[in-house]
C-alpha positions, 0 to 999 in steps of 0.5 A: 519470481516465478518463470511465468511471471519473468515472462509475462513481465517481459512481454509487457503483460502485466500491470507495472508499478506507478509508484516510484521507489523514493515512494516505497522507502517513504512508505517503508520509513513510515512503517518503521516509526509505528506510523501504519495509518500514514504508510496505508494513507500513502500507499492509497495515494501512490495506487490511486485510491482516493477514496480509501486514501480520505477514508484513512485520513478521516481514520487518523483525525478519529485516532486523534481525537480518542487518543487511540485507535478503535478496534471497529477502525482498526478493523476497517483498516484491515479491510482497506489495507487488504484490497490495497495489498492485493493490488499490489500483488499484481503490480511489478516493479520494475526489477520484476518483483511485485511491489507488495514485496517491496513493502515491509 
């Protein structure tokens, strides 16, 4: 963590994290079972992003139904994941790293 963000942190100057870390290991334990879909879904929750975090569950009823994601939902997933991404760049942990950092 760089000098600037410690400091900011300590002043109270950045966005902390909502999201606890019984959240981020389940997020996590769902990446590790191939499930991106899901760990996107519950990133959106634990942001609070409802309307990507119903975007992405319409996205796994699709996925269902064809038997395979395809490529046009993927790449809508991309786009979702990235804006939650870079949310969770600019939020800190409360050991002082990000939370996307936190994320496998």
């Amino acid at each position: 963590m760089s000098k600037l963000r410690t400091i900011l942190a300590q002043e109270g100057l950045l966005k902390t994290a909502r999201i606890t870390d019984a959240e981020v290991r389940q997020i996590n334990k769902m990446t590790d079972r191939n499930d991106h879909t899901g760990a996107a879904r519950a990133l959106a929750k634990a942001l609070g992003r409802k309307r990507d975090e119903k975007i992405l569950t319409h996205m796994e009823a699709l996925r269902d139904l064809y038997g395979y994601m395809p490529h046009q939902l993927d790449e809508m997933k991309r786009e979702i994941t990235k804006g939650m991404y870079d949310e969770a760049r600019r939020i800190t942990m409360p050991d002082g790293r990000s939370l996307y950092e936190h994320l496998d």
